[in-house]
C-alpha positions as CSV (number, residue, x, y, z in Angstrom):
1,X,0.0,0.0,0.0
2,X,1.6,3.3,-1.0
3,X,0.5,7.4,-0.1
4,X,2.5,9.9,-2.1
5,X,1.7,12.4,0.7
6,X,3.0,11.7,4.6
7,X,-0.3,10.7,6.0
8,X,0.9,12.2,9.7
9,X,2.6,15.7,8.2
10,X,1.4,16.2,4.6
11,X,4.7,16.8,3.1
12,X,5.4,15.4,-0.3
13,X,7.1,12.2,-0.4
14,X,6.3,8.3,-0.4
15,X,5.3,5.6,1.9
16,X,4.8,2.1,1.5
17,X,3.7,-0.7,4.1
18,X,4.3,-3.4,2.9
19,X,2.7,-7.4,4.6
20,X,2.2,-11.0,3.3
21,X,-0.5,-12.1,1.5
22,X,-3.4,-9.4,0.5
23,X,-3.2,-6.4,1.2
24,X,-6.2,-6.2,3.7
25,X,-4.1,-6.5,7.0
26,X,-2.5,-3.3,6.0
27,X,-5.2,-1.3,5.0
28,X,-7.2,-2.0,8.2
29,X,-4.6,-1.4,10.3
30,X,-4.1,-5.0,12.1
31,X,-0.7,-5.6,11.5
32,X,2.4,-3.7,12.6
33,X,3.3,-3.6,9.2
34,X,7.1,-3.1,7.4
35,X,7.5,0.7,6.2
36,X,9.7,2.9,3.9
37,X,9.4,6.0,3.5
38,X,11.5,8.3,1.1
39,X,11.4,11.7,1.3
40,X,11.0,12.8,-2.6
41,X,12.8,17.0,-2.4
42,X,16.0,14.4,-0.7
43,X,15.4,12.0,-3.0
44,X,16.2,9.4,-0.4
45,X,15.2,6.9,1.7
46,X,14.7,8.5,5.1
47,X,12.9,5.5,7.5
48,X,12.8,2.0,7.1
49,X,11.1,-0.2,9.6
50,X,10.7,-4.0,9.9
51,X,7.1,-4.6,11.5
52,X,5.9,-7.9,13.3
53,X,3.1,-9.0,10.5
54,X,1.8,-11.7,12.7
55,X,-1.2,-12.6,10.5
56,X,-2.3,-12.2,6.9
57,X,-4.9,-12.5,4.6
58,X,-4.7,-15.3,1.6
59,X,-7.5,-16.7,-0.8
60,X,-9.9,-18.6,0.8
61,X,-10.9,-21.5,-1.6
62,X,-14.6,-20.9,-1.5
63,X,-13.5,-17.3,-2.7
64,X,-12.9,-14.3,-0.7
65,X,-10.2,-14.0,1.6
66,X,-9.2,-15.5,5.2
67,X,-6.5,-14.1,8.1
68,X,-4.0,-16.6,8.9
69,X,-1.3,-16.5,11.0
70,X,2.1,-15.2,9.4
71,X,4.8,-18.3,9.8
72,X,6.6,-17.6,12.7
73,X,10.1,-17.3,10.4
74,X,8.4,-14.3,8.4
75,X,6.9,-12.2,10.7
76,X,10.6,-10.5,11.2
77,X,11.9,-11.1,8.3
78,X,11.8,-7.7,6.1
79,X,9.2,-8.3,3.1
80,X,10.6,-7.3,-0.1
């Protein structure tokens, strides 16, 4: 999930959180989710933080989606 705007100061610039699976556990907020964000009149990364993503949502095969929990192995591990 991206903004071109800083959500929390409205300066220009890019963010991304970024989780396994769909991207409904970052959108709703219920996941600590990893995060860069550049600053775009530096042209540079600025902050870079590995969340926790303990769960995530994947395709349920009756359609839709379900929240699963995130392997144990991948919930520090920086998603790329």
């Amino acid at each position: 999930i991206g903004f071109s705007v800083n959500k929390l100061n409205g300066k220009k610039g890019v963010t991304i959180y970024a989780n396994y699976g769909r991207g409904e556990s970052v959108v709703g907020g219920n996941i600590v989710a990893d995060c860069w964000v550049f600053d775009e009149f530096l042209g540079k990364l600025i902050m870079q933080r590995c969340g926790t993503k303990e769960k995530r949502h994947i395709k349920a095969k009756e359609g839709g989606t379900i929240e699963v929990d995130t392997p144990i192995d991948q919930q520090t591990q920086q998603t790329n």
